[in-house]
C-alpha positions in Angstrom: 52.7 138.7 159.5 51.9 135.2 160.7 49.5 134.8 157.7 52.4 136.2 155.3 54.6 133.2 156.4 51.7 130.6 155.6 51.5 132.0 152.4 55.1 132.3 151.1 54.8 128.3 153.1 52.5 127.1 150.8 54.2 128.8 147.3 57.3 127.0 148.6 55.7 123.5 149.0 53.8 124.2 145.9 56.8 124.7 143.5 58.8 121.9 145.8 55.9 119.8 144.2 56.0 121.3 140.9 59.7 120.8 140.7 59.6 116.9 142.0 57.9 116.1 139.2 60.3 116.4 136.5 62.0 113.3 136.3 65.2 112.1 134.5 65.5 108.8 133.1 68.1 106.8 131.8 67.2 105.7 128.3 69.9 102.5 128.0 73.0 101.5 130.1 75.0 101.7 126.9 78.2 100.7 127.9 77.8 98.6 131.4 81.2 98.8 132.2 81.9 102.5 131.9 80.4 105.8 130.4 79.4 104.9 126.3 80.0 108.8 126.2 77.6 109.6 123.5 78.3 112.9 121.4 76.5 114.5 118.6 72.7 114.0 119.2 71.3 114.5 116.0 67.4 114.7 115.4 66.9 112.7 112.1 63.6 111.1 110.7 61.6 111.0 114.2 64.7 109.4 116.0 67.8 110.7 117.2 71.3 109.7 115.9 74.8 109.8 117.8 78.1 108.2 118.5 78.6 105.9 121.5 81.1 103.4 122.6 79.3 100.6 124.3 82.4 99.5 125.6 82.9 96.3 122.8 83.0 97.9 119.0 84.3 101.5 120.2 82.9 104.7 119.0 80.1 103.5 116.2 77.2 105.0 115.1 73.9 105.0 117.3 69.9 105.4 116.6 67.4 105.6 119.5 63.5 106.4 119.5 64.0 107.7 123.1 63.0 103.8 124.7 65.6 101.2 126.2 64.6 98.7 123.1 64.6 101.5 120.9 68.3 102.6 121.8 70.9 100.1 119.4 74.0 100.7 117.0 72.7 101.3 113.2 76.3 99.6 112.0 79.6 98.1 113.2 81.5 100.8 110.6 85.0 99.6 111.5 84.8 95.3 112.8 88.2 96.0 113.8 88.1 98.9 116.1 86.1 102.7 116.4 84.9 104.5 113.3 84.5 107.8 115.3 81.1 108.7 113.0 81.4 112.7 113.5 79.9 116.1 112.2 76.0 115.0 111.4 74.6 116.7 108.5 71.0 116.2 107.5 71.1 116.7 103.2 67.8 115.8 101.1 66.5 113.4 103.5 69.8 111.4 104.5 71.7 112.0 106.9 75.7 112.8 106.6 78.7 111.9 108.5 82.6 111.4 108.3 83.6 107.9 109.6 86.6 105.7 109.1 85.9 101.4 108.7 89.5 101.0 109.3 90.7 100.5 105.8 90.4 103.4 103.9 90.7 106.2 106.0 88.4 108.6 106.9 85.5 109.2 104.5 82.1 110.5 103.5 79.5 108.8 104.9 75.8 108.4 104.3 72.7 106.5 105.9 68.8 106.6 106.1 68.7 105.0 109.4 69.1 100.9 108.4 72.0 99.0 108.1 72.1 98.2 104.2 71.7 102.0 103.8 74.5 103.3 105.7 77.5 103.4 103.2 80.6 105.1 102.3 80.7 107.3 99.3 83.8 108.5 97.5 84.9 110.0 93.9 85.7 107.6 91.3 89.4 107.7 91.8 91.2 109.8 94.5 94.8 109.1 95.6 95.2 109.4 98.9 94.5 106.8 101.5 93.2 109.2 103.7 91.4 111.7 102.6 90.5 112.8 105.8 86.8 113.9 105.2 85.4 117.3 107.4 82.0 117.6 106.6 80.4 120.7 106.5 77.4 122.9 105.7 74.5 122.8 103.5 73.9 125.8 101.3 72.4 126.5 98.2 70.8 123.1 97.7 74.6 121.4 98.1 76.0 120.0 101.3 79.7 121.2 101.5 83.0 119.5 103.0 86.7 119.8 102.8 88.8 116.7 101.8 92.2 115.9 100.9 91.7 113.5 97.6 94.9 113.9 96.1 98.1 115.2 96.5 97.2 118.8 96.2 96.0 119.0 99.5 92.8 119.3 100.9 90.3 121.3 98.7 86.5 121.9 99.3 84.4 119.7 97.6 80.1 119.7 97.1 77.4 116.7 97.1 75.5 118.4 94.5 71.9 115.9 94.2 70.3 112.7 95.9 72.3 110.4 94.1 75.3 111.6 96.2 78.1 113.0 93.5 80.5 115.0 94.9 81.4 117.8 92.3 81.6 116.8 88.6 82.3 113.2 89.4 79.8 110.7 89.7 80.3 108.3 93.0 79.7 104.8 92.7 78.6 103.5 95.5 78.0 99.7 97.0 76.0 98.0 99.9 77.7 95.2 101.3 75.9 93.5 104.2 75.8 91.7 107.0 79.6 92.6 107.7 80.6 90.9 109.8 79.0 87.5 108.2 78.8 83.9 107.8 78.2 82.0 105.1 76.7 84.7 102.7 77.7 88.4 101.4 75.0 90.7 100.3 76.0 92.9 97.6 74.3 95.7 95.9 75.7 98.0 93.1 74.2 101.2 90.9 75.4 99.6 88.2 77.2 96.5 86.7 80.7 95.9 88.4 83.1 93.3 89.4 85.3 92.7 92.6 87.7 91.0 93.7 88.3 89.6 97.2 91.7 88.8 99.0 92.4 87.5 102.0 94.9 89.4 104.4 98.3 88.2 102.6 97.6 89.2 99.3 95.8 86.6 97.3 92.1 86.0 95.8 90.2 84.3 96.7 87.0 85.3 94.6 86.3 87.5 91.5 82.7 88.1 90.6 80.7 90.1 88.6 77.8 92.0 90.2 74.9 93.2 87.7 73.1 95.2 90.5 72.8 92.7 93.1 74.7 89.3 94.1 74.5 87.2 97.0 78.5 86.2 97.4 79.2 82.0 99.4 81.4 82.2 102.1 80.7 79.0 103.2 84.3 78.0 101.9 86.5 80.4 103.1 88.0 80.3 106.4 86.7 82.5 110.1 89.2 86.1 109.3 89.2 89.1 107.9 89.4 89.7 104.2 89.6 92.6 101.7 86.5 93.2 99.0 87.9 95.3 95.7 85.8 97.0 93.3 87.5 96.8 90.5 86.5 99.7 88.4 87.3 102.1 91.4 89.9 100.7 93.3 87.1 101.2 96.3 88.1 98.9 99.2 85.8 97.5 101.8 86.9 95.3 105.2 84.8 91.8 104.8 85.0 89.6 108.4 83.8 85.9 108.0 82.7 84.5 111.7 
């Protein structure tokens, strides 16, 4: 009996030891003063993607490679508050998300993991300023969500191939980066466009044409928040000039 008892001794110390091993790391202190709660760890590309709130931008859109360095926010969405990035979707080797930048409502988003490639996409014309994006599944070589684009109520729509059309309608998209920025706008189109952009009451303050790509002065206009217009679509996009 008394060897019994040394025996069932050393299987406990021995899976005490096993079990001590196992060790739980923080990866990053994301929000210092309070939990960043992060939410929808996706596995995209060799890094994982989620939503955290490191207690300054709100709930933005997060990439970490599983290291402290490695752990940072792809995109400030929405400068002026949370864009709630929600419902990852990996499609054709982007990944997919519903987000709102604080001007036009929740939207179809898409990015491949850099800042200049995560963007909002959207039908030529809709006419609702919320279309209040749900993404969905992929099947059948499409990725599927429900929106409400217009006043019939909300309908299910289909990103039907890489160049990101939803349904029959092609989506033109633009890059626009750094945002927030200084003294230069970044702007990158799928084809040649124009814009307009006001400044918080109402008036313009620039019209451009963009053949593809444009880098915009800001130099003259003052530290705020202003609205860019693509003309041809009525897209809107939230500028900040620091």
């Amino acid at each position: 009996m008394k060897k019994l008892y040394l025996l069932l001794g050393a299987l406990c110390f021995l899976c005490s030891s096993s079990f001590s091993q196992q060790i739980i790391d923080l990866v990053q202190d994301i929000n210092p003063n309070g939990g960043s709660r992060p939410y929808c760890l996706t596995a995209y590309s060799g890094k994982l993607y989620f939503s955290a709130d490191d207690g300054t931008y709100g709930d933005e859109l997060w990439v970490s490679d599983g290291t402290t360095a490695g752990t940072q926010m792809v995109q400030d969405i929405n400068p002026s508050g949370a864009s709630n990035p929600y419902y990852f979707t990996i499609y054709k080797g982007k990944l997919y998300f519903q987000a709102q930048n604080g001007t036009n409502g929740t939207h179809l988003w898409v990015t491949d993991g850099t800042t200049a490639g995560t963007q909002m996409i959207a039908p030529d014309s809709y006419s609702t300023p919320d279309p209040d994006v749900s993404v969905g599944i992929v099947y059948n070589n499409s990725l599927y969500f429900t929106a409400n684009y217009n006043s019939n109520g909300r309908e299910l729509y289909k990103v039907t191939d890489q160049t990101s059309s939803i349904s029959e309608n092609h989506l033109r998209t633009f890059k626009v980066y750094p945002n927030p920025a200084s003294d230069e706008l970044n702007i990158t189109t799928e084809r040649p466009t124009s814009f307009v952009l006001y400044n918080l009451t109402g008036k313009v303050v620039q019209s451009f044409a963009v053949n593809h790509q444009k880098e915009v002065s800001l130099a003259n206009l003052e530290v705020g928040i202003y609205i860019l217009k693509e003309n041809d679509t009525g897209n809107t996009m939230k500028i900040v000039k620091r």
